[in-house]
N, CA and C atoms as a LAMMPS dump frame, in Angstrom:
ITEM: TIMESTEP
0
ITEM: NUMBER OF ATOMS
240
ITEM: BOX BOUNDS ff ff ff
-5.0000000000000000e+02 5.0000000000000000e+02
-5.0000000000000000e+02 5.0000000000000000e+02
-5.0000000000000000e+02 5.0000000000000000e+02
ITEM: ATOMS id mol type element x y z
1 1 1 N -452.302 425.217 486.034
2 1 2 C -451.607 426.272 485.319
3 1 3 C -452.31 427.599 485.596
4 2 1 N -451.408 429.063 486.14
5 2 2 C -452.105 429.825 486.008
6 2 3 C -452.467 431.13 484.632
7 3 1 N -453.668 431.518 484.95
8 3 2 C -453.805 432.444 483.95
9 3 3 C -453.081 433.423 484.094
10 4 1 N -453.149 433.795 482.36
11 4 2 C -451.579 434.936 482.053
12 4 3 C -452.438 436.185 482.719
13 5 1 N -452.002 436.948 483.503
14 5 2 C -452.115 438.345 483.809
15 5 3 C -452.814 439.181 482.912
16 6 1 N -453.485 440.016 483.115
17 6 2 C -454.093 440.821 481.925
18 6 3 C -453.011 442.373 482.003
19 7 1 N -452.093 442.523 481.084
20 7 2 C -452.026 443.285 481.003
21 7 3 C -452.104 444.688 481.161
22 8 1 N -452.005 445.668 482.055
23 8 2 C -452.768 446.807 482.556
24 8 3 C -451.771 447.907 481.81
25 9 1 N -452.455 448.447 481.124
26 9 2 C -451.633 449.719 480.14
27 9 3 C -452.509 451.262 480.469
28 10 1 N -451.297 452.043 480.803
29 10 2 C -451.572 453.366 481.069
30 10 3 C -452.267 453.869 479.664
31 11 1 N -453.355 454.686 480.33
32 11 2 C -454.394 455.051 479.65
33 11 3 C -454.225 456.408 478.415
34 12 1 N -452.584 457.138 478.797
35 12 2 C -452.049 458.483 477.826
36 12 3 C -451.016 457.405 476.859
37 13 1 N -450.438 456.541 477.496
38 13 2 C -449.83 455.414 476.888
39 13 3 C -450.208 455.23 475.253
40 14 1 N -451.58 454.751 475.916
41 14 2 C -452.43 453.914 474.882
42 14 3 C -452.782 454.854 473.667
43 15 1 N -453.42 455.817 474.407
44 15 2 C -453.872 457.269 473.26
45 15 3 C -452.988 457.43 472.186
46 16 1 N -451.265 457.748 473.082
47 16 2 C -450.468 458.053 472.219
48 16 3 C -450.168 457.104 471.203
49 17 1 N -450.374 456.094 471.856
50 17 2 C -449.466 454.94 470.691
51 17 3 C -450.657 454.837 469.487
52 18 1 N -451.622 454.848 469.601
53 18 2 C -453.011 455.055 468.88
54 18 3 C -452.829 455.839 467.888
55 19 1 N -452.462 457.093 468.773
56 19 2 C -452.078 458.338 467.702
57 19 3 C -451.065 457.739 466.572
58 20 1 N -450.378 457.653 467.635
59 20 2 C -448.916 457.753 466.147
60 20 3 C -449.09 456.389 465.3
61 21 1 N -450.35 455.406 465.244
62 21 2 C -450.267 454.452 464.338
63 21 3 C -451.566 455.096 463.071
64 22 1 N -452.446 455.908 464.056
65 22 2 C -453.435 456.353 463.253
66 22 3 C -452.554 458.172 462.298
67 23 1 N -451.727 458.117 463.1
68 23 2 C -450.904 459.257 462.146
69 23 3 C -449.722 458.477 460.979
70 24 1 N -449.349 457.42 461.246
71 24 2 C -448.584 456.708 460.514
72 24 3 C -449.257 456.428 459.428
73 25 1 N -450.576 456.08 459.437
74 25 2 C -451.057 455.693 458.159
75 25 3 C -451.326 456.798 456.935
76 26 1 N -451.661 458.192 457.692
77 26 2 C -451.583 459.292 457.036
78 26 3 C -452.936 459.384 456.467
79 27 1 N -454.146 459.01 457.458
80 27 2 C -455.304 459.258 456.66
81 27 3 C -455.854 460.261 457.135
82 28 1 N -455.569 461.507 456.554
83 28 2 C -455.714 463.516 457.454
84 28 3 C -456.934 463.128 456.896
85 29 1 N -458.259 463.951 457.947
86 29 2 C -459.562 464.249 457.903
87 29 3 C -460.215 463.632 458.362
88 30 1 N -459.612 462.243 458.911
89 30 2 C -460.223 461.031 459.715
90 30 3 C -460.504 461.412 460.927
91 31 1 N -462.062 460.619 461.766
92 31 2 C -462.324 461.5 462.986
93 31 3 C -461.774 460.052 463.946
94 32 1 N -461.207 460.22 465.232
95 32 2 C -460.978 458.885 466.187
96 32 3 C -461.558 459.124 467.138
97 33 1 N -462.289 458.432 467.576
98 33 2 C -463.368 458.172 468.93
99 33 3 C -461.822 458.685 469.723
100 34 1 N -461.936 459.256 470.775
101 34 2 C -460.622 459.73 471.794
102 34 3 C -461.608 459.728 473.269
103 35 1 N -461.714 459.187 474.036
104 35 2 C -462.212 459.079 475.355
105 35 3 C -463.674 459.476 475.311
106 36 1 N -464.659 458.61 474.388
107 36 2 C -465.865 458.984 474.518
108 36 3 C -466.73 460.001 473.44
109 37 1 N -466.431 461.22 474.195
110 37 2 C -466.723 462.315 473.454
111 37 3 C -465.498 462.913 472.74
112 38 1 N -464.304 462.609 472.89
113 38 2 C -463.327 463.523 471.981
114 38 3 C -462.441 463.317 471.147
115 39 1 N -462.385 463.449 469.872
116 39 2 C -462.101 463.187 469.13
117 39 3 C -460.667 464.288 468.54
118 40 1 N -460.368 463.568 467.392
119 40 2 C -458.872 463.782 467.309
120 40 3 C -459.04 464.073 465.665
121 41 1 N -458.834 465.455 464.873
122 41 2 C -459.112 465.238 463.875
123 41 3 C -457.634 465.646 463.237
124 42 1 N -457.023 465.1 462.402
125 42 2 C -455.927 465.319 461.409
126 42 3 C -456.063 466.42 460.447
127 43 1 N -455.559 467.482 460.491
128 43 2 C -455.454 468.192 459.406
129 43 3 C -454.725 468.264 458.312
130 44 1 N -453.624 467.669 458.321
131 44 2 C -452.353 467.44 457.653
132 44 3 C -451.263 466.953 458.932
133 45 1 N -450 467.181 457.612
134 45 2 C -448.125 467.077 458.657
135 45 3 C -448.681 468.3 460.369
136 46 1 N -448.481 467.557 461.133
137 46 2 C -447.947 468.5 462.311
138 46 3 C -449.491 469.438 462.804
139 47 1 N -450.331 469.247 462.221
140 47 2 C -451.387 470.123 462.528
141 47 3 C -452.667 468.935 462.952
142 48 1 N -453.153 469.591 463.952
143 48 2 C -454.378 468.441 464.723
144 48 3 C -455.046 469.151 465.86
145 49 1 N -456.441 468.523 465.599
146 49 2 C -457.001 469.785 466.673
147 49 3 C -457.68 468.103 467.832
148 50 1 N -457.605 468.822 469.148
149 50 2 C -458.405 467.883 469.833
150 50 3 C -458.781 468.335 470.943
151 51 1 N -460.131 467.763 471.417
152 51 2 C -460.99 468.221 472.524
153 51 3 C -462.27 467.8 472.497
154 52 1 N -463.31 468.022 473.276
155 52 2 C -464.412 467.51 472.844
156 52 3 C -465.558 467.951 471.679
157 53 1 N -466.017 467.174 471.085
158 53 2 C -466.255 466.752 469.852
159 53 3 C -467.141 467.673 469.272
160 54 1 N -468.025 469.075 469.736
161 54 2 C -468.703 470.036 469.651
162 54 3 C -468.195 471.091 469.138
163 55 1 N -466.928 470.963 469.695
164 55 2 C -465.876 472.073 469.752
165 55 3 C -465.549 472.166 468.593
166 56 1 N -464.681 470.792 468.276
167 56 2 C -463.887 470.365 467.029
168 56 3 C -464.717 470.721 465.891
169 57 1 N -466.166 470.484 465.816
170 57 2 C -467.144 470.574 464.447
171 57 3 C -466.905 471.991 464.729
172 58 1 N -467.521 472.39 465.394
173 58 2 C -467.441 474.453 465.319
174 58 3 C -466.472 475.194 464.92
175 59 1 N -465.462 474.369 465.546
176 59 2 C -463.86 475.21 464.658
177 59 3 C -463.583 474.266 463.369
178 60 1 N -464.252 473.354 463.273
179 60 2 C -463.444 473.213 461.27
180 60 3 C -465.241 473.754 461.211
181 61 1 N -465.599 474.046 461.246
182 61 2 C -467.025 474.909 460.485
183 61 3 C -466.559 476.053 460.096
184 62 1 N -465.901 477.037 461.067
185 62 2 C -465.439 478.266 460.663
186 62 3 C -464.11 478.122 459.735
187 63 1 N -463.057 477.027 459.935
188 63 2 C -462.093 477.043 459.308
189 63 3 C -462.72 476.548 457.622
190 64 1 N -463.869 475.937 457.175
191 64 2 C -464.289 475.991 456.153
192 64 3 C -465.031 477.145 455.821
193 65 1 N -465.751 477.85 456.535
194 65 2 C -466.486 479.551 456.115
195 65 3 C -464.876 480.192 455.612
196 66 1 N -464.118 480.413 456.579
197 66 2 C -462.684 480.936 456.317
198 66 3 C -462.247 480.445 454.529
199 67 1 N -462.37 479.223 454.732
200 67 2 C -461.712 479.111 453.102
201 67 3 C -462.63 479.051 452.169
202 68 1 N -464.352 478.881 451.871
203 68 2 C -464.98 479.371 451.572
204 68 3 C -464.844 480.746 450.772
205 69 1 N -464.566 481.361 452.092
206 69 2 C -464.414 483.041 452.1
207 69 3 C -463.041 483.401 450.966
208 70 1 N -461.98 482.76 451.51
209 70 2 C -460.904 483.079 451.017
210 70 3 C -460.336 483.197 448.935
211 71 1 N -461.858 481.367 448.971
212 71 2 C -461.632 481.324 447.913
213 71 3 C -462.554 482.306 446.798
214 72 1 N -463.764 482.852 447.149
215 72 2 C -464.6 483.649 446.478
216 72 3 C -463.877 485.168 446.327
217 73 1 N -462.853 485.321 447.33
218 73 2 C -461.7 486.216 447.026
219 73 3 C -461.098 486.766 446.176
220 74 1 N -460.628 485.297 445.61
221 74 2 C -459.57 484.835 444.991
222 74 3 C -460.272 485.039 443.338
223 75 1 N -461.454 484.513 443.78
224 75 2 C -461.929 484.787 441.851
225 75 3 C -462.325 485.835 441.977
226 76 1 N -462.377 486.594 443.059
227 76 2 C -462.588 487.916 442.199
228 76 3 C -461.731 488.497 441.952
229 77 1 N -460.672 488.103 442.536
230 77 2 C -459.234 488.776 442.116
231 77 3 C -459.232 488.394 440.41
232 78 1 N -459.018 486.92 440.162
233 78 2 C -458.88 486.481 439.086
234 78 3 C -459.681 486.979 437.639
235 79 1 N -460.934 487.841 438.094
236 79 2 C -461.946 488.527 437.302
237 79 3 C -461.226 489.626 436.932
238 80 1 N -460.845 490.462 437.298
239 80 2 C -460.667 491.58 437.342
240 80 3 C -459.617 491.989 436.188
């Protein structure tokens, strides 16, 4: 009898289908190993940043200084 074939699945294939099961579940803020170094982070519906994994921390670093910022704003608005 011979052995079953192994399967050979395209490698954007795979990512995607990855994606849309790890987006199906809806767990935003979750990090996914993505080819090594790059990762895939969920922000919410429709929003997702990806690239390698240095990058990604540096831009949600500033996108938290940003709301940080936004919110110390906000109470001072609310002081006033």
């Amino acid at each position: 009898m011979k052995a079953p074939k192994e399967k050979r699945v395209n490698m954007e294939e795979r990512d995607a289908s990855e994606a849309r099961r790890h987006h199906a579940r809806g767990k935003y803020g979750d990090e996914v190993p993505r080819g090594g170094m790059t990762i895939r982070r969920h922000l919410g519906p429709n929003k997702e940043l990806e690239g390698p994994r240095d990058m990604i921390v540096q831009d949600m670093e500033r996108l938290k200084e940003k709301i940080a910022k936004m919110k110390t704003q906000n109470q001072g608005a609310l002081t006033r």
